[in-house]
N, C-alpha and C positions, 0 to 999 in steps of 0.2 A: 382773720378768720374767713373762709370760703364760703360761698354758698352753702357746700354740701356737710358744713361741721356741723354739729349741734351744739348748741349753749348745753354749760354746766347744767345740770338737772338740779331743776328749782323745784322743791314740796309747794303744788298747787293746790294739794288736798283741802287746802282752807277756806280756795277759792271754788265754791263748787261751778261747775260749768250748766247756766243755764241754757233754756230755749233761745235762740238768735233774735232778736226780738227784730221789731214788724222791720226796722227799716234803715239804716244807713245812713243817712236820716236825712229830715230836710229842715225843717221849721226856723230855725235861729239863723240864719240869714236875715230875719225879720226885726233883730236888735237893734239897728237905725229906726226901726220906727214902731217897735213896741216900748224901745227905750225910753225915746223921745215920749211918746204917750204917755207912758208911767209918771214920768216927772211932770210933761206940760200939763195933765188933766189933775195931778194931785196939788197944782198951785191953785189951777181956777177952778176948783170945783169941789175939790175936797171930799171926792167921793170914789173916782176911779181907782185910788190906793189901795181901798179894802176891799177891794177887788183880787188881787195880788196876794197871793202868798209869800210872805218874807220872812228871811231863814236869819237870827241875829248871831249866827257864827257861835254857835254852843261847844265851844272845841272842850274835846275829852278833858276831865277829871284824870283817867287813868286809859290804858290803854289794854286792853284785853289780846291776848296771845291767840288768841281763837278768829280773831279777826283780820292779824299780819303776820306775814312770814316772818317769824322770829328764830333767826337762826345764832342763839348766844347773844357776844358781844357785838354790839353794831359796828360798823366798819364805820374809817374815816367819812366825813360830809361831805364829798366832792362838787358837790352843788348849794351851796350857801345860797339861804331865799335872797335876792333883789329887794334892792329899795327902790320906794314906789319916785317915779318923773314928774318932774314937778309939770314939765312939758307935754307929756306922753300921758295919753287914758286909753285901757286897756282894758276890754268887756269880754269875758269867757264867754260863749255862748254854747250851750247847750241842749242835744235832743234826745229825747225818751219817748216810749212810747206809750208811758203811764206807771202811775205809782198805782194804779190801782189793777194794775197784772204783772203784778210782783214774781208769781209763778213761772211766767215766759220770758222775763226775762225785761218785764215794763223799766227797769231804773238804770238799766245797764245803758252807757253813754255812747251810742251809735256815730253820733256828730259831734264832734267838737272842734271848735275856732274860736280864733283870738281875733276878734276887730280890735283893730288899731289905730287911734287919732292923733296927730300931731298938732299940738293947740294952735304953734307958730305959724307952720306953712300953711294947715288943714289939708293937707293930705290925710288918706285913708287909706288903711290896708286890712284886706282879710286874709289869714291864715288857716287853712287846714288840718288835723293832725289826724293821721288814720288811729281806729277804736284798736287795731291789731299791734299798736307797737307797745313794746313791753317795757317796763318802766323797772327801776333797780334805785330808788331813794330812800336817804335817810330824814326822817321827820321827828323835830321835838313836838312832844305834846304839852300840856297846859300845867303840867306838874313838873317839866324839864325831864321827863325819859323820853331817852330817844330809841326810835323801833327802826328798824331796816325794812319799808314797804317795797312788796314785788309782786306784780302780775302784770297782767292789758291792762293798760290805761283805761279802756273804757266799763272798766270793773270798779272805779276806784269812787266813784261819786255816791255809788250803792253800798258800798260798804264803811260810808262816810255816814249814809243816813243810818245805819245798825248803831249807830254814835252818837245822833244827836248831832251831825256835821256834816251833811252830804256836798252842803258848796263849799263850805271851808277847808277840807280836805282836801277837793279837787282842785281848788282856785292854789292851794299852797303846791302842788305835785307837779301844775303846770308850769305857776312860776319857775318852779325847780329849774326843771328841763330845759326850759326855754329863755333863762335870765335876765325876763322880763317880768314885773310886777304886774300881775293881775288884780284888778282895781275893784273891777264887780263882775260878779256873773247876772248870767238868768238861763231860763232853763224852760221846755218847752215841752210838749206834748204831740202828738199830734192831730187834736183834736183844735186846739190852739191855731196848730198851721192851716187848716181847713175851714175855719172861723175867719179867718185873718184874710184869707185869697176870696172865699165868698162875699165876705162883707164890702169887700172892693169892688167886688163885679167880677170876678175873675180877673188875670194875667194876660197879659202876652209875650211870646216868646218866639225869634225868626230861629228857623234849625237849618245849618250847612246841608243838612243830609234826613233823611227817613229815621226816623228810631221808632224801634221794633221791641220788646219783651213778649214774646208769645207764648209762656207756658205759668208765670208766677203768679198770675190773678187769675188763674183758672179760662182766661181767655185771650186770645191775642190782641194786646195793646200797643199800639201802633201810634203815630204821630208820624205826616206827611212833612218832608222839607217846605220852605218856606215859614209864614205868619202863622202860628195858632193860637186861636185863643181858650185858655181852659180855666175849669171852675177847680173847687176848693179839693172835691176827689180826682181830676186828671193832675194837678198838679202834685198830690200826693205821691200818685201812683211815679210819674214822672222820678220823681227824687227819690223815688224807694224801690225804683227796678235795680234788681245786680244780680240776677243769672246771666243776660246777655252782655252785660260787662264786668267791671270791678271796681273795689272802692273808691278808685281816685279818679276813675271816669263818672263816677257817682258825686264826689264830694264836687268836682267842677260842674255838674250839672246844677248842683246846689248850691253852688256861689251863682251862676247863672239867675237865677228865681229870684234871689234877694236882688238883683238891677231893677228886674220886670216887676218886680214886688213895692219896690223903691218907687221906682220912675211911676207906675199907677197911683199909688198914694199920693204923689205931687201933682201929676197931673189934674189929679180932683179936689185941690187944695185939701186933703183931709185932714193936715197938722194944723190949719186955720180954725178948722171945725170943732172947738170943743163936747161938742152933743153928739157928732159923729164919733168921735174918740171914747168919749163916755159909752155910747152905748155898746161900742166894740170891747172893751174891755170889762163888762160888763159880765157881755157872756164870756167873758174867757175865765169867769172866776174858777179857779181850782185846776187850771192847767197851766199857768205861768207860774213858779218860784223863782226870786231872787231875795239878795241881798242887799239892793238898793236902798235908801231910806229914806224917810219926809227931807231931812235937812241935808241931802245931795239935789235937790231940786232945783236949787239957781245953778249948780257947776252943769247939770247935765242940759237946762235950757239957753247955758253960754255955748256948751260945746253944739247944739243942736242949731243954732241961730249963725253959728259961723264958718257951718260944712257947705260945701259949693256944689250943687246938685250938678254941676257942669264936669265938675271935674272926676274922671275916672277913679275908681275904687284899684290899688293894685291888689292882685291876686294871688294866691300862690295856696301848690298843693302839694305838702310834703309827702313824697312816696318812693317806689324803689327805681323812677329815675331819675333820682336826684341823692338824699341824704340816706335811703335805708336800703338793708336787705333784708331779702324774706327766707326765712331757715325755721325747724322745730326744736321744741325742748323733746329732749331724751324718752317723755312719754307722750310725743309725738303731735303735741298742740302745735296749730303752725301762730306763728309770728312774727313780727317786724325789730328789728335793731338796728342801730344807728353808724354804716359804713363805718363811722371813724372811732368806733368802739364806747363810744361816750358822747355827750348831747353837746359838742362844740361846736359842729355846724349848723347843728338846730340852735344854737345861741346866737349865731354870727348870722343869720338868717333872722331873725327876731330883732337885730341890734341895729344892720342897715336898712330892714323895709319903708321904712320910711325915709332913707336918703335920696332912694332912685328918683 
């Protein structure tokens, strides 16, 4: 298929098209050590937990037609869920711009990446997936009917909570695609990311070159090449500019932040600091969800204790120069699909990132 073809025309009527919501996003970079947090402060202190909102995987009863493209009988499964690595832990992470602007478009999944741990070598990798690429899976639900789910992927965590299921549905879509077992999510806000950079002190970040957004905050936003340092709203703004560029110039600035994000919080010993942690999580109540639980707390402060603050994170940001193209559906939505017609390279890209 070309460029210039259009995919079959898929009835999106179900999915109605919200407001673009605030940001493309930034915040879940911050899962190295909101992760870590969540566990280290719920061992010693037993209070930072309830803090957190956590989702116990409520998957559908039934599956409602109003919900998913149900088009008849569902096609073959081409994408069988993964079994989870005995080796490998694998954290969804998540950004929204609030459940509580549901209107604009707050749940819709702007950010999403997969961190990836290797228990053996402790390697780390983070992965990108653009909100535009369009997903075509079949999913059993909790009764064994199976629905043929289709739209943007970054539709699908919002129509999960219409359910009773907003991580469990994503965490299962991603697996899919990617043939890799997704272990936990978490899921952000960004009021969460601005609590998180302030409470540090602010970031810092060295730029090759001058970045400029001049018209999206009503003012021209700039950042000179060289060292900057910025607080909890510059670095917002930073991860949420995309008039003057595009998503995957976006998504790499936001692998960038979670270094500067990282390397701050070590610097100030703050994983040491149980009272520092508690009181950062504190305030974050009601803008963090996951699925994490009390009794993941030793797995997640083995994998936290054995990561090498030395060693580089690998990167990668899947977009249209590498595994996708950018084309419309029939009534003219633009979208992302996967070169090789189906998610095999986006598997085989998930399968070696942690060999390099």
């Amino acid at each position: 298929m070309t460029n210039d073809e259009q995919v079959p025309q898929y009835d999106l009527s179900e999915f109605p098209r919200l407001k673009k919501p605030w940001f493309k996003r930034p915040l879940f970079y911050i899962f190295i050590i909101v992760a870590i947090f969540l566990g280290y402060f719920s061992l010693r202190l037993g209070l930072a937990y309830n803090s957190i909102t956590v989702e116990n995987q409520p998957w559908w009863q039934d599956v409602a037609s109003k919900v998913f493209n149900i088009g008849g009988t569902p096609k073959e499964d081409l994408n069988p869920m993964p079994s989870p690595e005995e080796k490998r832990f694998d954290v969804l992470i998540l950004g929204i711009r609030g459940e509580s602007d549901v209107q604009n478009g707050g749940t819709l999944t702007d950010t999403i990446i997969v961190a990836s741990f290797d228990k053996t070598t402790k390697k780390t990798a983070m992965i990108s997936i653009p909100r535009d690429l369009y997903i075509d899976v079949v999913i059993t639900a909790k009764n064994g009917k199976q629905v043929e789910v289709k739209g943007k992927i970054n539709e699908m965590y919002e129509k999960g909570l219409e359910n009773g299921g907003g991580i469990d549905l994503t965490e299962k879509i991603i697996s899919k695609i990617t043939g890799t077992y997704i272990d936990k999510t978490v899921v952000f806000d960004f009021n969460a990311f601005k609590e998180i950079v302030d409470t540090l002190g602010g970031i810092d970040i060295y730029l090759d070159k001058p970045f400029n957004e001049p018209t999206q905050w009503g003012y021209d936003f700039s950042l000179p090449a060289g060292n900057n340092h910025l607080n909890g709203d510059q670095a917002l703004y930073y991860v949420r500019s995309r008039y003057s560029t595009n998503d995957f110039d976006r998504a790499k600035r936001q692998q960038d932040v979670i270094a500067a994000i990282k390397s701050k919080a070590l610097s100030l010993g703050f994983l040491a600091n149980p009272l520092k942690i508690n009181s950062m999580l504190s305030s974050l109540k009601g803008n963090i969800k996951t699925d994490f639980q009390i009794w993941d707390i030793n797995d997640i402060l083995t994998l936290a204790n054995s990561l090498n603050p030395k060693q580089p994170v690998i990167s990668r940001v899947i977009s249209t120069d590498n595994l996708l193209y950018q084309t419309k559906t029939a009534d003219g939505e633009y979208i992302l699909l996967p070169k090789d017609t189906n998610y095999a390279e986006i598997k085989n890209l998930f399968k070696n990132i942690l060999l390099q």
